[in-house]
N, CA, C and O atoms as a MOPAC input file, in Angstrom:
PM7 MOZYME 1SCF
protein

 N     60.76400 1    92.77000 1   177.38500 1
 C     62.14500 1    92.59500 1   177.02700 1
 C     62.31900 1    91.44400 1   176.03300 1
 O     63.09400 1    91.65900 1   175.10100 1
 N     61.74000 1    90.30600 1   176.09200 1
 C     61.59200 1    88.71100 1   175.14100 1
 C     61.44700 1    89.83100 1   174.04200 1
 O     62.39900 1    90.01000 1   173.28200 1
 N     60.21500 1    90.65500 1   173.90600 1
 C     59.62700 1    91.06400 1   172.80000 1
 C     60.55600 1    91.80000 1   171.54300 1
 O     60.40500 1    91.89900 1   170.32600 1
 N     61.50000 1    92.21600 1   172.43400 1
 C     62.56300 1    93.81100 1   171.37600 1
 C     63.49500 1    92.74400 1   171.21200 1
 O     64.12000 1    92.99300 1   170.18100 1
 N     63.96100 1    91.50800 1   171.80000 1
 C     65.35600 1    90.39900 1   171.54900 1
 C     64.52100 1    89.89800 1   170.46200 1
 O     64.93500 1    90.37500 1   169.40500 1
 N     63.68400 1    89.26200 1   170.31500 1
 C     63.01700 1    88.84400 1   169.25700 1
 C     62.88600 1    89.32900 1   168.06600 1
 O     62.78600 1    88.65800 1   167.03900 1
 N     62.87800 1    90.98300 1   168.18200 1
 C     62.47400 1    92.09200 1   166.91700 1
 C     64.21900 1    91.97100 1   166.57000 1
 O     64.60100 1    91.43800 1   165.52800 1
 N     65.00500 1    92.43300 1   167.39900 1
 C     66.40700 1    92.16300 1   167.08500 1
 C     66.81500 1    91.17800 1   166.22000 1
 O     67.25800 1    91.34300 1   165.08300 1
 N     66.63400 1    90.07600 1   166.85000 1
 C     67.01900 1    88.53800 1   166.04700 1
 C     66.52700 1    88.39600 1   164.19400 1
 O     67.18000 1    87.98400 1   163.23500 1
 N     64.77500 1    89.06700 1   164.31100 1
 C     64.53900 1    89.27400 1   163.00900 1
 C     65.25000 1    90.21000 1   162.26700 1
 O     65.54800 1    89.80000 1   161.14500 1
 N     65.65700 1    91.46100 1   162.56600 1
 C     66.57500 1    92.49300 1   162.19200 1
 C     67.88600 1    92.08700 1   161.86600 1
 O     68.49100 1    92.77900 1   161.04800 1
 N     68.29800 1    91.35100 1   162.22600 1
 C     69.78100 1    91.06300 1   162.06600 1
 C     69.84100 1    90.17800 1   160.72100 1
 O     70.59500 1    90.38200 1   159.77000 1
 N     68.69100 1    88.94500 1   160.87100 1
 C     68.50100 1    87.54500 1   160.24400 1
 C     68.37200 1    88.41300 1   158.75100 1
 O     69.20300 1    88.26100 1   157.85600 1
 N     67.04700 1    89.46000 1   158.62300 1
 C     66.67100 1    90.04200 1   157.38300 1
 C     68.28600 1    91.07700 1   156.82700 1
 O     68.66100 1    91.47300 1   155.72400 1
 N     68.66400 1    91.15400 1   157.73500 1
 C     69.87600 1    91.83300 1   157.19200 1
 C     71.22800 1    91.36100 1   157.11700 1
 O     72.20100 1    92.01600 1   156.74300 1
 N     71.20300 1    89.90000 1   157.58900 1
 C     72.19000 1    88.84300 1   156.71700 1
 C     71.66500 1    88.38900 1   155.70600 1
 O     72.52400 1    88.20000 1   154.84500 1
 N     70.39600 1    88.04400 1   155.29300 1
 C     69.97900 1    87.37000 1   154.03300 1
 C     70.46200 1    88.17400 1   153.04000 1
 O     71.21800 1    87.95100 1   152.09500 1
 N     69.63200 1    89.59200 1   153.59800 1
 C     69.66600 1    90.67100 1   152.62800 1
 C     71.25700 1    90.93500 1   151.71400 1
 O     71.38500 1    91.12400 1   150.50500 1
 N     72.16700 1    90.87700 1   152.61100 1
 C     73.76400 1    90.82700 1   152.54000 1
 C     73.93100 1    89.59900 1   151.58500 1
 O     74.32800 1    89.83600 1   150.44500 1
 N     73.72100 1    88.58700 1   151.86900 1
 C     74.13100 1    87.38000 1   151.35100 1
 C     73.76900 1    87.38400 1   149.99500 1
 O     74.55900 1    87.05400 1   149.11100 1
 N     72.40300 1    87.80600 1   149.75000 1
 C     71.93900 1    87.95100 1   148.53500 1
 C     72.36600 1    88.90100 1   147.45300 1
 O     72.15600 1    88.66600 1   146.26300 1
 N     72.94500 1    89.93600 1   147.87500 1
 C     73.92200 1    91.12300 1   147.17400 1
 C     75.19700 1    90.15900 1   147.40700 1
 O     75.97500 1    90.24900 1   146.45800 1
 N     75.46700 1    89.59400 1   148.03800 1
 C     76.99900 1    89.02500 1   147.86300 1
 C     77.29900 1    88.01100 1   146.45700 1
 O     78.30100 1    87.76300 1   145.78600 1
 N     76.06300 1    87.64600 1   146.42200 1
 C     75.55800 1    86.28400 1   145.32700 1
 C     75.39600 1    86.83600 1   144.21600 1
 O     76.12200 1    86.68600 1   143.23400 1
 N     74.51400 1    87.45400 1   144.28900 1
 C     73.97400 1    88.63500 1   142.84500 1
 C     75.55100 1    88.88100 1   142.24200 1
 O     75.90000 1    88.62200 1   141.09100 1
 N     76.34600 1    89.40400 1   143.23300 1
 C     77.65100 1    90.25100 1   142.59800 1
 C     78.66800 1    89.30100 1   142.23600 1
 O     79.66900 1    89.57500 1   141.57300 1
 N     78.35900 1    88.13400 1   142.71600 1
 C     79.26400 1    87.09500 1   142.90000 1
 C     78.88800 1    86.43500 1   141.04700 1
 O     79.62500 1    86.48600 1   140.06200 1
 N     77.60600 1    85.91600 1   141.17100 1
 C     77.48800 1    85.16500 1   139.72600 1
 C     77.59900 1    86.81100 1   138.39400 1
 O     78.48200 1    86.79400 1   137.53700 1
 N     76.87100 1    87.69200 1   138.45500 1
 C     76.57700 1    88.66700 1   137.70300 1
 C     77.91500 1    88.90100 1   137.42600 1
 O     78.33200 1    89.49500 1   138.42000 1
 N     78.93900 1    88.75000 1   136.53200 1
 C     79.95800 1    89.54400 1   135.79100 1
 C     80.11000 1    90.17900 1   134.84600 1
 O     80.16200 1    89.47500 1   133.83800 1
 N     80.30900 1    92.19800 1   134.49500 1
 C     79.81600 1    93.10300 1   133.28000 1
 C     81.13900 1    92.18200 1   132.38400 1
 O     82.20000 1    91.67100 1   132.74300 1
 N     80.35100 1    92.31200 1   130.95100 1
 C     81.21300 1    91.32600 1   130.28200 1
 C     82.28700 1    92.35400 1   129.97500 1
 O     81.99400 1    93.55000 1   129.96100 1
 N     83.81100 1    91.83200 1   129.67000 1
 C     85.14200 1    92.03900 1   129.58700 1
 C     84.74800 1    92.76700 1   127.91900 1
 O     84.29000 1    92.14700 1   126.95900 1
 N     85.05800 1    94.07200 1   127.97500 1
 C     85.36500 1    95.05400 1   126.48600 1
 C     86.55400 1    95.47300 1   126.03200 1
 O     86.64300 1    96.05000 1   124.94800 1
 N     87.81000 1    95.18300 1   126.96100 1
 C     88.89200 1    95.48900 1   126.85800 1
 C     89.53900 1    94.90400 1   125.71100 1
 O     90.09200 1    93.80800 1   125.80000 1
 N     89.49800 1    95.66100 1   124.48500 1
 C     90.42500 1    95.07900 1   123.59200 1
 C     91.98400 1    95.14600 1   123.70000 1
 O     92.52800 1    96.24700 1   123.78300 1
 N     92.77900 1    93.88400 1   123.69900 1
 C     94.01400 1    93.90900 1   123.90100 1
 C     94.84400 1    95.37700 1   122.65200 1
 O     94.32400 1    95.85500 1   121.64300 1
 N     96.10100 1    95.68400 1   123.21700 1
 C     96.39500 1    96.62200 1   122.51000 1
 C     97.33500 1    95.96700 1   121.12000 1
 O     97.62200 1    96.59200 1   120.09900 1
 N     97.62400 1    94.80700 1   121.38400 1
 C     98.26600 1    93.86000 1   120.02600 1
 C     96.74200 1    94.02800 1   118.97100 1
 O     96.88600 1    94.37700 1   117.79900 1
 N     95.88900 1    93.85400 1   119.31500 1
 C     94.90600 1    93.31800 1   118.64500 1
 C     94.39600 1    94.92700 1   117.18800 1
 O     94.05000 1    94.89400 1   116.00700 1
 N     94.62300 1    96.01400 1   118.15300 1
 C     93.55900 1    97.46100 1   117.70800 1
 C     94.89100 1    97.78700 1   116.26200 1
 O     96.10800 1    97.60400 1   116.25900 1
 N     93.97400 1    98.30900 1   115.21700 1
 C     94.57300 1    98.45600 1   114.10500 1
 C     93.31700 1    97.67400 1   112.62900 1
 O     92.18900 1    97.18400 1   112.58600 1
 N     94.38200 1    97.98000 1   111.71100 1
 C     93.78500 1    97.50300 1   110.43400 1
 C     94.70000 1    96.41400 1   109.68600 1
 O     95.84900 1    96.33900 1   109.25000 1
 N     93.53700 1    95.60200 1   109.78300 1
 C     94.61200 1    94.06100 1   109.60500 1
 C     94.20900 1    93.83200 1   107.80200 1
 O     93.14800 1    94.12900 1   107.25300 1
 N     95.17800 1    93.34800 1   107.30900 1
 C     94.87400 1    92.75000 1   105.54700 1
 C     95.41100 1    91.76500 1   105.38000 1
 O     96.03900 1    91.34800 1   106.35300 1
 N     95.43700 1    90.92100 1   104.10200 1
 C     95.67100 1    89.46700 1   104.09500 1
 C     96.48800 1    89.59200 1   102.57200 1
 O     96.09800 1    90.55100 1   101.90600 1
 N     97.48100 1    88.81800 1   101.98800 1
 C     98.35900 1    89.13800 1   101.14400 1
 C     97.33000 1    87.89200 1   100.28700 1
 O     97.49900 1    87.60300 1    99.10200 1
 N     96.55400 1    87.43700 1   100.94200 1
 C     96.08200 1    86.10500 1    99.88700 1
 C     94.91000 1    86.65500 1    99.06300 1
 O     93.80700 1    86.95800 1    99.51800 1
 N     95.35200 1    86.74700 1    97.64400 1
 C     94.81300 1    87.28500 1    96.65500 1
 C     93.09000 1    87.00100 1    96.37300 1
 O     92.69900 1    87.60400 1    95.37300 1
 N     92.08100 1    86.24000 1    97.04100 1
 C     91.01600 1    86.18900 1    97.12600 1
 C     90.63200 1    86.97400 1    98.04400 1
 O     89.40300 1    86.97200 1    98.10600 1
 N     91.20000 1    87.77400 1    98.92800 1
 C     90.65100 1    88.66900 1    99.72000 1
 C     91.69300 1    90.10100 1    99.78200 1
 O     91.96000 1    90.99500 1   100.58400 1
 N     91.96800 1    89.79600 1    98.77700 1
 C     92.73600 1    91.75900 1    98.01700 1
 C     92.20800 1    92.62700 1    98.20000 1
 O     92.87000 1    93.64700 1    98.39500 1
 N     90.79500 1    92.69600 1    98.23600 1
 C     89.92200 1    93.92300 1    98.48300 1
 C     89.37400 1    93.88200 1    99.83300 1
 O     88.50300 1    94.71700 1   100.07700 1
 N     89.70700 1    93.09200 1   100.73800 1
 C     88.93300 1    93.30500 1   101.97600 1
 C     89.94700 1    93.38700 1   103.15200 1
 O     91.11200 1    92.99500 1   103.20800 1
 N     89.25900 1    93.93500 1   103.96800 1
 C     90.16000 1    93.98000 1   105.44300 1
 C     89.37300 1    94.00100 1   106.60600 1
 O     88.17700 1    93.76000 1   106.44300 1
 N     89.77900 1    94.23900 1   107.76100 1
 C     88.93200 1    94.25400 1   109.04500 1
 C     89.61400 1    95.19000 1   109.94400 1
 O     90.84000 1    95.08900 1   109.98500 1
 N     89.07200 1    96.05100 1   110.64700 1
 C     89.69600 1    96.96300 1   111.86300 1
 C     89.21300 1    96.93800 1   113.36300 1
 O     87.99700 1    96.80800 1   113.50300 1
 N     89.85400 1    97.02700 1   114.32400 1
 C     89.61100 1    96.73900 1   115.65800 1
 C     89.89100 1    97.84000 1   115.90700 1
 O     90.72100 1    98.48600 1   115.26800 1
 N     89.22900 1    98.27400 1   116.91700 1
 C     89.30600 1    99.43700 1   118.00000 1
 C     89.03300 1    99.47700 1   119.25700 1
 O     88.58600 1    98.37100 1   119.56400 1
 N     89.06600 1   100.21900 1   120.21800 1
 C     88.73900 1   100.16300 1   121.53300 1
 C     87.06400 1    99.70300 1   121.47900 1
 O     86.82900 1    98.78700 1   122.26800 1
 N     85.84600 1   100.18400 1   120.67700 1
 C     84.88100 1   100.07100 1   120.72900 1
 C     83.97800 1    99.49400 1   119.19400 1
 O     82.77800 1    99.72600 1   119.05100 1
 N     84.57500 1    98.94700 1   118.44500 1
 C     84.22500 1    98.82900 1   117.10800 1
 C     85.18800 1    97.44400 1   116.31900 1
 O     86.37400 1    97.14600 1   116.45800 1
 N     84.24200 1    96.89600 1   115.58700 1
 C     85.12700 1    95.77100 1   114.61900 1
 C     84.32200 1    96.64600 1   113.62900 1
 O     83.16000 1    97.01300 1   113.80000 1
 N     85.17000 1    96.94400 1   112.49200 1
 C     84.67000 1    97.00700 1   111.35200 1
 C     85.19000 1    96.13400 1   110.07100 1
 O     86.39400 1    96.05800 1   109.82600 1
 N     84.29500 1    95.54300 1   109.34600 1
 C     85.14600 1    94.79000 1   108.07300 1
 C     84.47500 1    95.47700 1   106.86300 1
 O     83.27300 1    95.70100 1   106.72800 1
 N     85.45700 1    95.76200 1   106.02700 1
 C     85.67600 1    95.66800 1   104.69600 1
 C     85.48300 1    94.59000 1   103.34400 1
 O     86.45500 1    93.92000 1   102.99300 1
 N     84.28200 1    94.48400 1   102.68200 1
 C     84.32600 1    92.99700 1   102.36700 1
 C     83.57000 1    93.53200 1   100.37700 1
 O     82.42300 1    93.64600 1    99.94600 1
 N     84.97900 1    93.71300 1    99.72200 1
 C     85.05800 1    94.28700 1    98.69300 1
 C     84.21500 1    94.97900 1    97.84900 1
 O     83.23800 1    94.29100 1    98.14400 1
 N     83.73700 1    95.82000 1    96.98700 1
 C     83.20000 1    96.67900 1    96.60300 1
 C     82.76000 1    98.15800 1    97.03300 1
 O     82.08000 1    99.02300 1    96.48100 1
 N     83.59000 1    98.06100 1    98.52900 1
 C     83.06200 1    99.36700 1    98.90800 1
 C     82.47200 1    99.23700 1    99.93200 1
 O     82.29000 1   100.26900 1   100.57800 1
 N     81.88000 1    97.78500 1   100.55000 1
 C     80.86900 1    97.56700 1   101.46900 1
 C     81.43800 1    97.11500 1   102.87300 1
 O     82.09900 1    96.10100 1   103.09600 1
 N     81.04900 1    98.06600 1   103.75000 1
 C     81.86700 1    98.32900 1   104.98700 1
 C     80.39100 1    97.79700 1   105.88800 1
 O     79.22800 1    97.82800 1   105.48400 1
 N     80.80700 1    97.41800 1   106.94700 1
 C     80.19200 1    96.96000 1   108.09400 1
 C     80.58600 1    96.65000 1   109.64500 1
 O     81.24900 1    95.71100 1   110.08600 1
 N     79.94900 1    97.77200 1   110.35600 1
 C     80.49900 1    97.77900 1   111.76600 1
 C     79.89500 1    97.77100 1   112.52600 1
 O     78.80200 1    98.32800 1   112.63000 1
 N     80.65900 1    96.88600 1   113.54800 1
 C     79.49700 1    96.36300 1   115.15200 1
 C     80.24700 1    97.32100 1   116.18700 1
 O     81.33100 1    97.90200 1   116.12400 1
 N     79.51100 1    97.27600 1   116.91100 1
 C     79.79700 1    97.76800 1   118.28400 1
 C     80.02000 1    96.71400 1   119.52500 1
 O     79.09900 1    96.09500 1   120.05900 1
 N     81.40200 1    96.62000 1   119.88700 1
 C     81.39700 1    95.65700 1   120.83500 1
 C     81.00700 1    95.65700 1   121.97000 1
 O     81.01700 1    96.60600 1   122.75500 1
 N     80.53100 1    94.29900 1   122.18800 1
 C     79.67800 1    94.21600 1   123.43000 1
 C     80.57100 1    92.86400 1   124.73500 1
 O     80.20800 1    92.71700 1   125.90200 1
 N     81.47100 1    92.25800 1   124.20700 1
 C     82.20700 1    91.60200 1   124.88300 1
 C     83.49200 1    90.94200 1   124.20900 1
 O     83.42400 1    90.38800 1   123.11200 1
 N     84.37200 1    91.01600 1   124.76300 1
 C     85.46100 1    89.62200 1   124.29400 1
 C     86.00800 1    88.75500 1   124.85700 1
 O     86.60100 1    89.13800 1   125.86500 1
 N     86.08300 1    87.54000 1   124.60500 1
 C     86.28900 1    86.29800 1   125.75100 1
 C     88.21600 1    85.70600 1   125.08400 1
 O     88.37800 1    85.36300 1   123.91300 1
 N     88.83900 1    85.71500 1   125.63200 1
 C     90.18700 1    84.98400 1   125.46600 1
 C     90.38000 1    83.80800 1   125.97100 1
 O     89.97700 1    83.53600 1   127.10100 1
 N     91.05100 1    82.90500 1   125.17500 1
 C     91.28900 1    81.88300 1   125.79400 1
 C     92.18400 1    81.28800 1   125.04500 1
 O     92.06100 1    80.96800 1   123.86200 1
 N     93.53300 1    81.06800 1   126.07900 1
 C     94.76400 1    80.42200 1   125.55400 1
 C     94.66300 1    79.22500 1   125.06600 1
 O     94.00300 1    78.37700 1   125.66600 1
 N     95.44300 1    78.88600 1   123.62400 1
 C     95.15800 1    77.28900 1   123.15500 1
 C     97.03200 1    77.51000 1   122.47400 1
 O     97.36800 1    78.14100 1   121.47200 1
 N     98.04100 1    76.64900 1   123.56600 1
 C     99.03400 1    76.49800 1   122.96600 1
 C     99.76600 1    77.93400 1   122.96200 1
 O     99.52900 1    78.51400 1   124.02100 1
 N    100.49600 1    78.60400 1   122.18500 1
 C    101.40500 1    79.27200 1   122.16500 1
 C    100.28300 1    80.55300 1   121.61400 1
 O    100.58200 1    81.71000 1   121.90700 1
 N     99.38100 1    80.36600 1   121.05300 1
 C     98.45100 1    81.60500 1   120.57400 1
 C     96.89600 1    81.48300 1   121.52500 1
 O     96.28500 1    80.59500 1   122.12000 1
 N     96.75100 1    82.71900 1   121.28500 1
 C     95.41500 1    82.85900 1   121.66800 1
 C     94.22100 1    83.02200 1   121.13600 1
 O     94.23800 1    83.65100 1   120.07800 1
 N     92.85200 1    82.55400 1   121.63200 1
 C     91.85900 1    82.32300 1   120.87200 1
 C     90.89300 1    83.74100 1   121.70400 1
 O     90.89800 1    84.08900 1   122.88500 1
 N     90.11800 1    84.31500 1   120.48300 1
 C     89.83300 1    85.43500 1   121.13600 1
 C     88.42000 1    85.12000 1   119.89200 1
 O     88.30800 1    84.53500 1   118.81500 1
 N     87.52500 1    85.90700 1   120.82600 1
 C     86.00400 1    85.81100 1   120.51400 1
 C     84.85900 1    86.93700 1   120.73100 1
 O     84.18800 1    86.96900 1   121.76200 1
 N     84.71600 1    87.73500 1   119.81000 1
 C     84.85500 1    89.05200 1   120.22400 1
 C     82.98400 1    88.72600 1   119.79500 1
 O     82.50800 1    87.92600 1   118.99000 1
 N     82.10900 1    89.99400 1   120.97300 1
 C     80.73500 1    89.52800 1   120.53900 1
 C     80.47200 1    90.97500 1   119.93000 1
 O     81.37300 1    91.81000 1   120.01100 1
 N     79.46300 1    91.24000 1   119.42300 1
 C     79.79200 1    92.53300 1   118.65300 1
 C     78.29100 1    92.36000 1   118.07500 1
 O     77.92000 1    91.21400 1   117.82000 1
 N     77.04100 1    93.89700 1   117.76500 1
 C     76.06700 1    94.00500 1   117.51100 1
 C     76.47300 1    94.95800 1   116.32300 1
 O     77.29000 1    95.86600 1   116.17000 1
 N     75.54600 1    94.34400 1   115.57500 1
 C     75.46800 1    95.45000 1   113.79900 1
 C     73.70900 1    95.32000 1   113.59400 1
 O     73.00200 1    94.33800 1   113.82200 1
 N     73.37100 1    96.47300 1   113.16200 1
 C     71.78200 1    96.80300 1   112.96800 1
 C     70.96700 1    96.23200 1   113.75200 1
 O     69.96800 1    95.74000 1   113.22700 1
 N     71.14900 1    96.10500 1   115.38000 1
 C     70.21100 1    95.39500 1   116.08700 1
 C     70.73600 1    93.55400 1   116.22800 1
 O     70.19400 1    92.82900 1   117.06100 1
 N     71.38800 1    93.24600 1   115.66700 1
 C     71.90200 1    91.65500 1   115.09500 1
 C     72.92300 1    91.00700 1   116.33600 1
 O     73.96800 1    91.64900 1   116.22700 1
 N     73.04400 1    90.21600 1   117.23700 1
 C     73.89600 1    89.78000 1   117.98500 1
 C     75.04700 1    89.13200 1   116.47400 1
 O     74.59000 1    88.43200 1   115.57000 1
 N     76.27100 1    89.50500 1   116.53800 1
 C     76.81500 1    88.45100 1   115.72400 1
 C     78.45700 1    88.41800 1   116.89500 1
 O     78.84500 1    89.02200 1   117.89500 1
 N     78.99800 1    87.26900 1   115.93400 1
 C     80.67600 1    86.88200 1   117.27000 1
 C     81.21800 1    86.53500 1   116.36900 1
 O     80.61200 1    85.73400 1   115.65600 1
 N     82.50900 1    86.92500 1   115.98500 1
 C     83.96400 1    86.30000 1   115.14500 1
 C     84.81500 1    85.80900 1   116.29300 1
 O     85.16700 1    86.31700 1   117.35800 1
 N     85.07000 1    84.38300 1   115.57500 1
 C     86.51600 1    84.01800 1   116.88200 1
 C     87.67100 1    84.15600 1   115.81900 1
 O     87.40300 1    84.10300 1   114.61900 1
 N     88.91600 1    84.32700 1   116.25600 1
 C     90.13900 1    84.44600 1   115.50900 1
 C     91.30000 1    84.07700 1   116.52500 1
 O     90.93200 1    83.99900 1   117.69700 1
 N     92.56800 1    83.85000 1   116.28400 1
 C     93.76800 1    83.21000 1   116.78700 1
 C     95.09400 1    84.13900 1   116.42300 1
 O     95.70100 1    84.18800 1   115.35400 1
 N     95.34600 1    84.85400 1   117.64300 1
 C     96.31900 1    85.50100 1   117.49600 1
 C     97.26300 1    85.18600 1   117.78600 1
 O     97.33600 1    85.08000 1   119.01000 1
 N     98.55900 1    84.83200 1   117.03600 1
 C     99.58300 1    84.35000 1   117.49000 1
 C    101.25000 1    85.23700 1   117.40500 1
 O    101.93400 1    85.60300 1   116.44900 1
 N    101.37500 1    85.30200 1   118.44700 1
 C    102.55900 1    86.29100 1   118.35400 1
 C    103.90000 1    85.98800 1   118.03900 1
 O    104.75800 1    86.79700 1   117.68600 1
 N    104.05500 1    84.48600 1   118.22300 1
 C    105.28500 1    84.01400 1   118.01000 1
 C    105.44100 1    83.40600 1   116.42100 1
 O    106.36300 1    82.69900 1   116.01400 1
 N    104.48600 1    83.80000 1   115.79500 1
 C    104.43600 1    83.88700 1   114.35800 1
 C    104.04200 1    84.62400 1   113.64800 1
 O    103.23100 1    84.54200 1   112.72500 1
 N    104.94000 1    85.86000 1   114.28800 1
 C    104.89700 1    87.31100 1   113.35800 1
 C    103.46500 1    88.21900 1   113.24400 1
 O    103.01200 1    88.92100 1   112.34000 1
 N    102.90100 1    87.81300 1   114.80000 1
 C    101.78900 1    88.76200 1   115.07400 1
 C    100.82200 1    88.82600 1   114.27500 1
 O    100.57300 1    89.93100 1   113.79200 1
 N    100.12600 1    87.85400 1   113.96200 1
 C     99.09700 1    87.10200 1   112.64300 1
 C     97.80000 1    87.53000 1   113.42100 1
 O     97.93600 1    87.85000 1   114.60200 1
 N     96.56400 1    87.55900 1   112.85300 1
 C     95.55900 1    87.13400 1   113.08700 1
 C     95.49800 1    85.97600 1   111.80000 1
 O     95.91600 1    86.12600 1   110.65200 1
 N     94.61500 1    84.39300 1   112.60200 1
 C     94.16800 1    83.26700 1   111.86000 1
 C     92.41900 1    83.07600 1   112.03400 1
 O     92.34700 1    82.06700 1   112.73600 1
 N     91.26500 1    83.44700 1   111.80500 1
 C     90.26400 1    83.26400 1   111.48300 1
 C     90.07500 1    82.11500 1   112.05400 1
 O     90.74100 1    81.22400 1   111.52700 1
 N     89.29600 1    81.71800 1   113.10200 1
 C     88.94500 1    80.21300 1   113.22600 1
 C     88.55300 1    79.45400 1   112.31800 1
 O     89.21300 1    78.41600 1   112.25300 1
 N     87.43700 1    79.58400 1   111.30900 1
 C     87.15200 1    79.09700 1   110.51100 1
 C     87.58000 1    79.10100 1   108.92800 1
 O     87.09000 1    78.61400 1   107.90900 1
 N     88.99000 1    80.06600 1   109.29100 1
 C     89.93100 1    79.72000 1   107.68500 1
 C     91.39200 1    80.58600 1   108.24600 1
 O     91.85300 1    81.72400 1   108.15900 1
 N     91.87100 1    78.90700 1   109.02700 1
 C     93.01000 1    79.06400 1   109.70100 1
 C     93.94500 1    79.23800 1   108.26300 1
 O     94.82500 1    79.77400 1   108.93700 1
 N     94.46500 1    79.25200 1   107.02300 1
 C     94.82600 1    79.04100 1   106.42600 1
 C     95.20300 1    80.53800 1   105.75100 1
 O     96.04800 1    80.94400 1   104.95300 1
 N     94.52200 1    80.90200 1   106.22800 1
 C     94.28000 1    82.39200 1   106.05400 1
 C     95.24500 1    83.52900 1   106.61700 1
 O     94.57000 1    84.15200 1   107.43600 1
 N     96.53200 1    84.07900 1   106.54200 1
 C     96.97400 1    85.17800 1   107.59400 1
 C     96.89800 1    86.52400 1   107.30000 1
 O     97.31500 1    87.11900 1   106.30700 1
 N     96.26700 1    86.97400 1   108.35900 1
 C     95.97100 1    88.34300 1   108.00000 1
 C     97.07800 1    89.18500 1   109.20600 1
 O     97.24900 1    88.92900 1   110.39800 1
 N     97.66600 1    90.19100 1   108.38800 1
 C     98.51600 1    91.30100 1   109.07300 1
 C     98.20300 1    92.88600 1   109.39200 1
 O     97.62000 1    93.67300 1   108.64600 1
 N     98.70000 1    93.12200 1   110.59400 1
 C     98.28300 1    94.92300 1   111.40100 1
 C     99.12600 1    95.58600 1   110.13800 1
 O    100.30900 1    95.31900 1   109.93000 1
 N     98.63200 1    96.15300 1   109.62900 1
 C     99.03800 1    97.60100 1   108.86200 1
 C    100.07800 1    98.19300 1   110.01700 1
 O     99.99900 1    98.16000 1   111.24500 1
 N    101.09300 1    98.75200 1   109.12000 1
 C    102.72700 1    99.48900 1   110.05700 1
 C    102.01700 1   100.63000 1   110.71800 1
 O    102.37400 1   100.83900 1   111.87800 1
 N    101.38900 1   101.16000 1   110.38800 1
 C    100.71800 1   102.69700 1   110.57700 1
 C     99.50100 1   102.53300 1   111.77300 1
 O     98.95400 1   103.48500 1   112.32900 1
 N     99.19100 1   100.95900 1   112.05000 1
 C     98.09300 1   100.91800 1   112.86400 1
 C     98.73900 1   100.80300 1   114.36700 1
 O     98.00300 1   100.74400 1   115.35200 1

């Protein structure tokens, strides 16, 4: 009788660890966030005459940019991270082209006429096409 309480005690012990360890796994492991906001999806352009010929498009599964002569280039998204700064939001989209990890962050701000601002050329406003 000691002998089967004993086999028990191990049975239980291996099958709380076992538990605990799927609880942990699921706990740190999070599938990264693909949900592109629906403000965001469309074809955005910029009225500032050094970038007349180019644009960029968002979709449920795709950034594609436009970057003049004809030369188009599109990733496939693989995550996007948001994060509020002030009245707009900072959004950081990760996105693979020919095998290549690459990430654009940009600043969408709604209370100034639904802009995308480029992190790195805030100066810059680019607008959703009416039709997008």
């Amino acid at each position: 009788m000691m002998e089967t309480t004993k086999s028990m005690k191990t049975t239980i012990w291996a099958g709380a660890a076992a538990t605990l360890l799927i609880v942990l796994v699921g706990w740190a492991w999070r599938a990264p966030n693909k949900k592109i906001p629906n403000e965001l999806v469309g074809e955005w352009h910029t009225t500032d005459p050094d970038y007349a010929d180019r644009s960029f498009e968002i979709d449920s599964v795709c950034i594609t940019f436009t970057t003049g002569g004809g030369t188009v280039s599109t990733g496939f998204i693989k995550e996007v991270k948001e994060a509020p700064e002030g009245s707009r939001m900072l959004y950081t989209i990760s996105y693979i082209v020919d095998d290549a990890p690459n990430e654009v962050s940009f600043y969408y701000d709604p209370n100034k006429g639904k802009v995308i601002r480029f992190k790195n050329q805030e100066k810059i406003v680019w607008k959703k096409d009416q039709n997008s």
